[in-house]
C-alpha positions as CSV (number, residue, x, y, z in Angstrom):
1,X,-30.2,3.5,-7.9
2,X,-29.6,3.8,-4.3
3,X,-33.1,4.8,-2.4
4,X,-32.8,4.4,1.3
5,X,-36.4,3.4,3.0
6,X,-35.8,4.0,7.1
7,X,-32.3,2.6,6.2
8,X,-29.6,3.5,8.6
9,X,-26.1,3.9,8.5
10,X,-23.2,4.2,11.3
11,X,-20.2,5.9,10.2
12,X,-17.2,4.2,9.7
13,X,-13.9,6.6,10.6
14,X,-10.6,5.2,10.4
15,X,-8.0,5.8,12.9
16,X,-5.8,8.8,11.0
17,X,-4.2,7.0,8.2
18,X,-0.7,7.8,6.9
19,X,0.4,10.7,5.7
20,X,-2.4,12.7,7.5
21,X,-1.1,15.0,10.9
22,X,-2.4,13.1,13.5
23,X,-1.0,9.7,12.2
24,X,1.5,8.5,14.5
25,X,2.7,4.3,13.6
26,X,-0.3,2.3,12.6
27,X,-0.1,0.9,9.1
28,X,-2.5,0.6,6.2
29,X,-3.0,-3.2,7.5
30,X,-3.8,-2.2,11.1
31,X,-6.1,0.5,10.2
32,X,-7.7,-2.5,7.6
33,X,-8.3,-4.6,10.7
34,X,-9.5,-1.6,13.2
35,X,-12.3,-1.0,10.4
36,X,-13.7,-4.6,9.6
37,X,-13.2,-5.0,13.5
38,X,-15.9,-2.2,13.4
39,X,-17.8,-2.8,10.5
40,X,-18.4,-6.8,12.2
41,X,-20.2,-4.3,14.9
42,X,-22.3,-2.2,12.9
43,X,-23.1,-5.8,11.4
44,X,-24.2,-7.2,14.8
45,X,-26.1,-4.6,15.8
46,X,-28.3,-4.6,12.8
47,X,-27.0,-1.5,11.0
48,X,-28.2,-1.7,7.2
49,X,-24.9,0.0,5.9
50,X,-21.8,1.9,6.6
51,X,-20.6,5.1,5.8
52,X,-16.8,5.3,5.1
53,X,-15.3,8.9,6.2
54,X,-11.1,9.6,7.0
55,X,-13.0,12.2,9.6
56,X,-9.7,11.5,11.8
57,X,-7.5,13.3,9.1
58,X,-8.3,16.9,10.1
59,X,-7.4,19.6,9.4
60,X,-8.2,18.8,5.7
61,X,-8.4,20.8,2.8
62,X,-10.5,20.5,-0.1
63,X,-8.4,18.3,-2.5
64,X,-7.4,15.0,-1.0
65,X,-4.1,14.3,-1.6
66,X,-3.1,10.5,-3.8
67,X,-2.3,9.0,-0.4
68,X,-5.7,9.4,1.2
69,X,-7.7,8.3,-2.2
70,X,-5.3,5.3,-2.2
71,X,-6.0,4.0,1.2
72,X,-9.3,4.7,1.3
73,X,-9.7,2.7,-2.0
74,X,-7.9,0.1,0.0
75,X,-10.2,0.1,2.8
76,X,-13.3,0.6,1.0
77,X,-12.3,-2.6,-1.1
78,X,-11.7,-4.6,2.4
79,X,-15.1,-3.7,3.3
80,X,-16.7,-4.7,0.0
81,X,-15.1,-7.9,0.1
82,X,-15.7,-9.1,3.6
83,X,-18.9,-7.7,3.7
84,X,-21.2,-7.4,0.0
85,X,-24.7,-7.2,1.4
86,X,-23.8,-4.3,3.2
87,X,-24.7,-0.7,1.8
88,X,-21.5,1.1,1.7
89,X,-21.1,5.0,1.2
90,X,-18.3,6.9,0.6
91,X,-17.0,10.0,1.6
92,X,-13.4,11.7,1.4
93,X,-12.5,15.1,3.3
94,X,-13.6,16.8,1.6
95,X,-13.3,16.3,-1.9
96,X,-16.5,14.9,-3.9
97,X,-14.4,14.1,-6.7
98,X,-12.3,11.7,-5.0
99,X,-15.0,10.1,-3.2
100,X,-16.9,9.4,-6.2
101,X,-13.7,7.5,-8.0
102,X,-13.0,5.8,-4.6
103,X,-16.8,4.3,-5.3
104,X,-16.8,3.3,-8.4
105,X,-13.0,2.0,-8.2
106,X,-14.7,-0.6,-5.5
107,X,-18.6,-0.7,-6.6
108,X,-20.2,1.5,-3.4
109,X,-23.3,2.2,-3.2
110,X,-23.9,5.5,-3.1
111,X,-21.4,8.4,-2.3
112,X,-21.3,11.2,0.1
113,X,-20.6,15.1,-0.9
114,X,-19.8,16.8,2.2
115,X,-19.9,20.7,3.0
116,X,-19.1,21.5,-1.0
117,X,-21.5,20.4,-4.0
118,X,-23.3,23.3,-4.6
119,X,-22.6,26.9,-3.1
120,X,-19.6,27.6,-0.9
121,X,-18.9,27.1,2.6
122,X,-16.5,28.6,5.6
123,X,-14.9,25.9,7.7
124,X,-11.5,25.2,9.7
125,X,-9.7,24.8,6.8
126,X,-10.5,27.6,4.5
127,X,-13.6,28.5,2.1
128,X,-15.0,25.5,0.6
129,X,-16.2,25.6,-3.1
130,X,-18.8,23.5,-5.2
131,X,-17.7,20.8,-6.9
132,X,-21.0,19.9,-8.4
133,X,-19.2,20.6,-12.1
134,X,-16.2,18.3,-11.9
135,X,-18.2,15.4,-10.4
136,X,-20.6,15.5,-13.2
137,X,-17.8,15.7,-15.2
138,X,-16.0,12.7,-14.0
139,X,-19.4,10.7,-13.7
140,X,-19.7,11.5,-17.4
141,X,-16.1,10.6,-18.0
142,X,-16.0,7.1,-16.3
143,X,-19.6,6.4,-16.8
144,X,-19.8,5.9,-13.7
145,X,-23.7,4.7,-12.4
146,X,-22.6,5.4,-8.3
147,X,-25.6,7.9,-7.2
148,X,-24.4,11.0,-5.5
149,X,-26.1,12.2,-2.0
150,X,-25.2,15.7,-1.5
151,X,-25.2,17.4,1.8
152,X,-27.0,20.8,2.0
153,X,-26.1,23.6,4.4
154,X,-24.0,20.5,6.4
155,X,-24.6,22.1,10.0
156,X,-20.3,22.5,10.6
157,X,-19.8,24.8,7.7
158,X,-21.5,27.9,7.5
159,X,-22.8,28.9,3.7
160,X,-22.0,32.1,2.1
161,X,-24.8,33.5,0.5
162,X,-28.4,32.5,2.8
163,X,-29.7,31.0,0.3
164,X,-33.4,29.7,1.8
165,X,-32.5,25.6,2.7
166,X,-35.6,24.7,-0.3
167,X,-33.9,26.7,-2.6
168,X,-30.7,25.4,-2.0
169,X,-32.0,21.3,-2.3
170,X,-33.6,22.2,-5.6
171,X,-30.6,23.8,-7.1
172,X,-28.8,20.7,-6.2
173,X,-31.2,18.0,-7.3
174,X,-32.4,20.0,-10.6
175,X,-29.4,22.2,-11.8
176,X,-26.3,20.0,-10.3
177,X,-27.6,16.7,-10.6
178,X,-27.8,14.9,-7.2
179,X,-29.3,12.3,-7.0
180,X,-30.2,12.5,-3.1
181,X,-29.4,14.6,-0.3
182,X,-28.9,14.8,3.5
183,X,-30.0,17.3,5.8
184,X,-29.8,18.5,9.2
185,X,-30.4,21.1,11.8
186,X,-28.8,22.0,15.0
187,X,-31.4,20.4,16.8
188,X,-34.4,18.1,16.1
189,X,-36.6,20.9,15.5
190,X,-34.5,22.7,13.1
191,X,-34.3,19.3,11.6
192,X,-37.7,18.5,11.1
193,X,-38.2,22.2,9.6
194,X,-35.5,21.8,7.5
195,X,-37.0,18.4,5.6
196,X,-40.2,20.0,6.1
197,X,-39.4,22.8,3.7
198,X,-37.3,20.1,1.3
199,X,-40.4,18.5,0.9
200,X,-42.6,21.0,-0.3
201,X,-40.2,21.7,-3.4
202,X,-38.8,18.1,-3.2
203,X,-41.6,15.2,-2.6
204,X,-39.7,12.2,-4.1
205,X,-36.2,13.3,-3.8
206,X,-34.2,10.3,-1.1
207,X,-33.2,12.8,1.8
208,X,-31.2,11.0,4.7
209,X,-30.9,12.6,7.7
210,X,-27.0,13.6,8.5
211,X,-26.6,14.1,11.8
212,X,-28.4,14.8,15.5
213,X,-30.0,11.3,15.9
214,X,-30.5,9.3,19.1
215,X,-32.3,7.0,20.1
216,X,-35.1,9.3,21.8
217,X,-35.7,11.1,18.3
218,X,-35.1,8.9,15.6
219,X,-38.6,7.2,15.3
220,X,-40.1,10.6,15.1
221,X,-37.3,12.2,12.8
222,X,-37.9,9.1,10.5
223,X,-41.2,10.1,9.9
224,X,-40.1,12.4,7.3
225,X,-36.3,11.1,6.5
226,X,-35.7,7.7,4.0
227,X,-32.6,7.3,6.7
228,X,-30.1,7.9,9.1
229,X,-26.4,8.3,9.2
230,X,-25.0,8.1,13.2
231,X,-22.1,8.6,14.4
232,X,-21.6,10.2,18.1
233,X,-24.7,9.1,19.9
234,X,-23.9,5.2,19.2
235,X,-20.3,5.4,20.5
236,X,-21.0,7.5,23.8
237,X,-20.8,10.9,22.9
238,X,-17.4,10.4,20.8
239,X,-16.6,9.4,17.4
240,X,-13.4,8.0,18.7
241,X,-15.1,5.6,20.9
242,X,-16.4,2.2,19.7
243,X,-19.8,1.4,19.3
244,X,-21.7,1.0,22.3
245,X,-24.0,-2.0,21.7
246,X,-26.7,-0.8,24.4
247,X,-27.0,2.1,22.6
248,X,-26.8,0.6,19.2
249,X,-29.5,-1.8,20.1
250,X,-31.9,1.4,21.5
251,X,-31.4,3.0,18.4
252,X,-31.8,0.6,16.3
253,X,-35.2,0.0,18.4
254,X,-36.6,3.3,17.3
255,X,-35.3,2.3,13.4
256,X,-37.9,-0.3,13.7
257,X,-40.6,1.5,14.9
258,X,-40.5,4.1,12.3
259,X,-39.9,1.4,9.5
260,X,-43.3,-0.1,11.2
261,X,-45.4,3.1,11.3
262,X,-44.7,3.7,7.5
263,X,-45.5,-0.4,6.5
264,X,-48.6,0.1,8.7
């Protein structure tokens, strides 16, 4: 089982790959080379693991289509291979099911469920349903031993129902089965309430923080979070960009302080 300890993550988002709208003339074998390109970054900047995301495929709907599952297979797998002490997450737009066959296909570590395990959620693309039941279906199917981190209230969708945010981790952990979550506010406060309140219901449930870090908040934000997925503030404000090794290294400063607070 998969239980981060101040562990952080940068994500890992492929140029769009074919068959998406905003793929233009890069093939599978490019893309391949962009990523490990990447990953050798996160590697050098002393990242414990990637998360892999096709964030670049927008707009997305909530079924990936065969395309999308296959190249990301193929990706994932390039990763694995170059790089096996690295923790590798998964995570397809925005289908859970795929993600969680993409993981076991190539051994991941953990998976991802984005915007959609439990509860439903308005986005770009439409209303977003759970897929809590066909995951634990599949897991059961494939015997499949990849843990599953689900997202609650992910801060781009907004959830039907206002369900209170402790509420909604419990029902997700105890009645659907995660086996760890991420969570994130707007803003560091509404982040630290939000795990604040997980806590309470939740004490030894693996919560990673999703989003909002920087180098200026992470030491205090890891305080309560087992780890950190980054994305926008290592690569200069856009997810596009490539990481910024200043940056990386500053965050990656506060990483170690927190791991240090909690071993002292």
């Amino acid at each position: 089982m998969f239980k981060p300890n101040c562990t952080a993550f940068a994500m890992i988002q492929p140029s769009p790959l074919p068959g998406s709208y905003r793929h233009v003339d890069k093939t599978i074998d490019d893309i391949v080379k962009e990523v490990l390109d990447e990953t050798q970054m996160v590697v050098d900047n002393g990242f414990d693991g990637v998360i892999l995301q096709n964030m670049n495929d927008m707009p997305i709907k909530q079924i990936a289509p065969p395309e999308a599952i296959a190249y990301m297979t193929r990706i994932a797998f390039e990763i694995k291979q170059h790089y096996p002490d690295l923790v590798l997450g998964i995570l397809v737009n925005w289908d859970g099911v795929a993600s969680l066959a993409v993981a076991d296909a190539v051994n991941a570590d953990f998976v991802r469920v984005e915007h959609l395990f439990t509860g439903a959620n308005v986005t770009s693309a439409g209303i977003l349903e759970g897929q809590c039941v066909e995951i634990a279906q599949l897991r059961k199917r494939i015997r499949s031993k990849v843990p599953v981190y689900a997202d609650i209230q992910e801060v781009h969708g907004v959830p039907l129902g206002g369900k209170p945010i402790d509420a909604a981790a419990w029902e997700a952990v105890h009645e659907a089965f995660a086996d760890g979550l991420f969570v994130s506010g707007k803003t560091k406060q509404e982040s630290l309430e939000m795990i604040q309140a997980v806590r309470k219901k939740l004490p030894d449930t693996p919560v990673i923080l999703g989003g909002g870090a920087t180098g200026d908040n992470i030491t205090e934000l890891l305080e309560y979070y087992d780890g950190v997925s980054v994305a926008t503030w290592v690569k200069n404000g856009d997810m596009k960009n490539p990481i910024d090794p200043k940056r990386a290294e500053i965050f990656m400063n506060g990483v170690k302080c927190a791991r240090a607070k909690k071993e002292g």
